[in-house]
N, C-alpha and C positions, 0 to 999 in steps of 0.2 A: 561450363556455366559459372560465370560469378556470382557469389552471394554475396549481401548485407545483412547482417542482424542488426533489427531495429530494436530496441529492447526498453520500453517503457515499464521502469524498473517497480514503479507504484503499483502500476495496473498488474504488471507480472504478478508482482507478490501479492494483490489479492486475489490472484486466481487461487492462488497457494492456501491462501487462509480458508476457502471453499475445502480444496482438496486435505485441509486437515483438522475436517471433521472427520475424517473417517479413521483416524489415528488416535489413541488412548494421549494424554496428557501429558508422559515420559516417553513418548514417543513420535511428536509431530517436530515437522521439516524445518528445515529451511534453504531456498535454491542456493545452488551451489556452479557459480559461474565456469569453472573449469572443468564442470562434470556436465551440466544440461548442455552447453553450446554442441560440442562435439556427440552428444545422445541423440538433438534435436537436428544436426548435420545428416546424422547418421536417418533420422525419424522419417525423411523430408524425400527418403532415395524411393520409399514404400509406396509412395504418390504415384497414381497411373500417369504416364508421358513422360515423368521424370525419371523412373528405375533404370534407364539405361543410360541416363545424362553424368559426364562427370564434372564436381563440384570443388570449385575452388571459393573459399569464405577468405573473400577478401579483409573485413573489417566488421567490427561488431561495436553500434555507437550504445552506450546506457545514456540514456536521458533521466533525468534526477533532478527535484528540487535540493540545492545547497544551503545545509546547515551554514550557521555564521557566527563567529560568539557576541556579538551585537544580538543576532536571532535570541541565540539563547539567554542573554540576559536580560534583555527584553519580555520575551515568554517568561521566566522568574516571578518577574518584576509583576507582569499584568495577573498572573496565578497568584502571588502573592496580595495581592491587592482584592482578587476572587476572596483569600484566605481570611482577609481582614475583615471583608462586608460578612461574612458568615458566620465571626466569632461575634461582631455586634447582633445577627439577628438571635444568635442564641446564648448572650448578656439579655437580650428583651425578654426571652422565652424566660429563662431563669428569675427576673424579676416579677413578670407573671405570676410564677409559680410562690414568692412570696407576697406577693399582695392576698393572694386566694389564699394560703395561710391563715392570714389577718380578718378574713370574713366569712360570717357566721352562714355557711352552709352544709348541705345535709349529705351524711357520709356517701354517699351515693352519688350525687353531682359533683362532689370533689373528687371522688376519686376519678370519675368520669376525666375533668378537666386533668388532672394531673395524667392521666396517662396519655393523653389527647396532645399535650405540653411536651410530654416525655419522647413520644413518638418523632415529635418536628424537630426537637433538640437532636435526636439519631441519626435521623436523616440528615441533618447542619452534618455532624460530624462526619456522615460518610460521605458526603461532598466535599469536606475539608481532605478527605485520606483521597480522594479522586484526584483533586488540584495539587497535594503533596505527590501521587504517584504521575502526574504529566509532569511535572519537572523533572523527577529523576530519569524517567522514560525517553523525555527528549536528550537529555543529559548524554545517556547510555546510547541512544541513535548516532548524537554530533560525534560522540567519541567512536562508536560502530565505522558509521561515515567515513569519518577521516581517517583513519585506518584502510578501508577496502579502496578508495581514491587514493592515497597512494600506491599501494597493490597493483591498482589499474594501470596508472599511470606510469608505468615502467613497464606496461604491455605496448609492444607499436602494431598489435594490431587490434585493438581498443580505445576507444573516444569517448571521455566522457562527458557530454554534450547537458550543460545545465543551466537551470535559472535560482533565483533568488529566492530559499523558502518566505514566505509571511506567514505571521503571526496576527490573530486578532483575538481577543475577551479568552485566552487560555488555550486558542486553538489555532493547530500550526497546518497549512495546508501549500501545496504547490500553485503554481501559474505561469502558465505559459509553455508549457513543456511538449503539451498538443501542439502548438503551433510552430515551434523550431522544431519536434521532429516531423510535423508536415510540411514542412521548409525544406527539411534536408530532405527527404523522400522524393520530390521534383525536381528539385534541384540539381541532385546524384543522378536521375532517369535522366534530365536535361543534358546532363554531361557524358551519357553513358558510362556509369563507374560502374554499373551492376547489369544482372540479369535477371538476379532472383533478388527479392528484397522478403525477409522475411520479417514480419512483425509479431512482436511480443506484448500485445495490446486488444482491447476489447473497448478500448476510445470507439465513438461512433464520431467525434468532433473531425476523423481522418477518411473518412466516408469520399469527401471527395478528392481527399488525394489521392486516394489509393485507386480510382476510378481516372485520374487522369495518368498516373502511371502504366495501368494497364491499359490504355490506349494507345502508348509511347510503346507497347508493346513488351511491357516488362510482367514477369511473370509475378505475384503475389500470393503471398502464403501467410494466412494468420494464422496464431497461436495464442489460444484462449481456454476458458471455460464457461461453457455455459450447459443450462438445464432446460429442456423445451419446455416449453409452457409455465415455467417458473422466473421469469426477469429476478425476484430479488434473490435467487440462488444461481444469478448467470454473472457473468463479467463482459458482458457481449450482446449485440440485438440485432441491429442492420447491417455491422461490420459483418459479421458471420458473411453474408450472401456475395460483398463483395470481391473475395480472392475465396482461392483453396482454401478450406480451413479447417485445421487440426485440433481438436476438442480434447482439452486436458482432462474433463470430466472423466475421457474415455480410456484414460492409462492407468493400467492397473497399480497396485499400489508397489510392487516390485523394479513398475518404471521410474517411479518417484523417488523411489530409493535409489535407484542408479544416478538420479540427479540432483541430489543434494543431499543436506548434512544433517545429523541431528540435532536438532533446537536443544540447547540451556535453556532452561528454565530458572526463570530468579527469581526468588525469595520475595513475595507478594505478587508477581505478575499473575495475571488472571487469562484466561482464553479470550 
């Protein structure tokens, strides 16, 4: 039986950020490509009709949005400009607070307002340390990034199948990565490259392709996390019902360990 790994490297890693709540601080994950693929090869034999199938992993595509250093100095640029409107509103706050100085009120009502004053000033500045920690953060990603893309890319039997991150008002997200890996999902069953296509995804946007795959006769297997009766503690909803599917919820925490690495933790990063 040929396999595909589909590996929607976003959605994977939040299943991960589920799975490490249940790990102390100095001690939560991070996946580790050389260790889950061949874990999850191995996960997939345990499946009724499958245990006696043998299994050739043909290719394994990561779909990713791509850093850019345009991206990144771009996001800079728009966070720093966040940085700027927020040192003016608390230049305003500050000037408040001498006016109300200057006018004759009762110890009671000023100190009311000053702390009233003081409080929005704190808040200004911890929004300023939020928009200073996205810039190093993405910073730390592009440089993360381009490091494991090369890594990859000297694998031939790995694709890293990407689109353009964007940036808008200090915030960096993907698009379109649903939609070229349910391109290449039909397209691959179209060609007959696989047998088994395994997905690394709790997208419900892939619902119907994974639904015309398995009409093409191709066997389907997702890999997720989710919580019944909890959506905002799942990574998964309707996709669950369409193929097999393997719930990371359900692996103990000594699987997790067989498949990945221990997270660094840096100096200001928060959970």
């Amino acid at each position: 039986m040929r396999v595909i790994i589909f590996n929607d490297t976003q959605n994977f890693n939040g299943s991960l950020n589920f799975i490490n709540n249940r790990f102390k601080k100095n001690k939560k994950r991070f996946w580790d490509y050389k260790k889950y693929i061949p874990f999850l090869m191995k996960k997939i034999k345990s499946i009724d009709n499958l245990n006696k199938e043998d299994f050739q992993l043909i290719k394994t595509y990561f779909y990713e949005g791509r850093y850019s250093s345009n991206l990144i100095n771009s996001h800079r640029w728009s966070c720093n400009q966040k940085i700027a409107e927020l040192n003016r509103m608390i230049k305003i706050e500050h000037n408040l607070l001498n006016l109300v100085s200057q006018e004759k009120l009762s110890h009671k009502l000023r100190r009311k307002i000053n702390l009233h004053v003081e409080e929005i000033k704190k808040q200004l500045e911890y929004k300023k340390k939020e928009y200073l920690f996205y810039i190093d953060k993405q910073k730390r990603n592009f440089e993360g990034q381009k490091k494991l893309f090369e890594e990859l890319e000297n694998n031939s039997f790995i694709d890293i199948r990407s689109t353009p991150l964007k940036q808008s008002k200090g915030e960096v997200y993907q698009k379109g990565v649903d939609v070229l890996m349910a391109t290449d999902l039909i397209h691959l069953a179209h060609t007959n490259a696989y047998d088994i296509a395994i997905i690394l995804s709790g997208d419900t946007d892939l619902i119907e392709a994974v639904r015309l795959i398995k009409n093409l006769g191709k066997t389907v297997i997702i890999i997720s996390y989710h919580t019944p009766g909890e959506p905002e503690l799942s990574n998964i909803s309707d996709l669950m019902n369409a193929g097999k599917f393997i719930n990371l919820k359900h692996f103990t925490s000594e699987e997790i360990i067989e498949m990945s690495e221990l997270k660094r933790v840096n100096i200001g990063e928060r959970d």
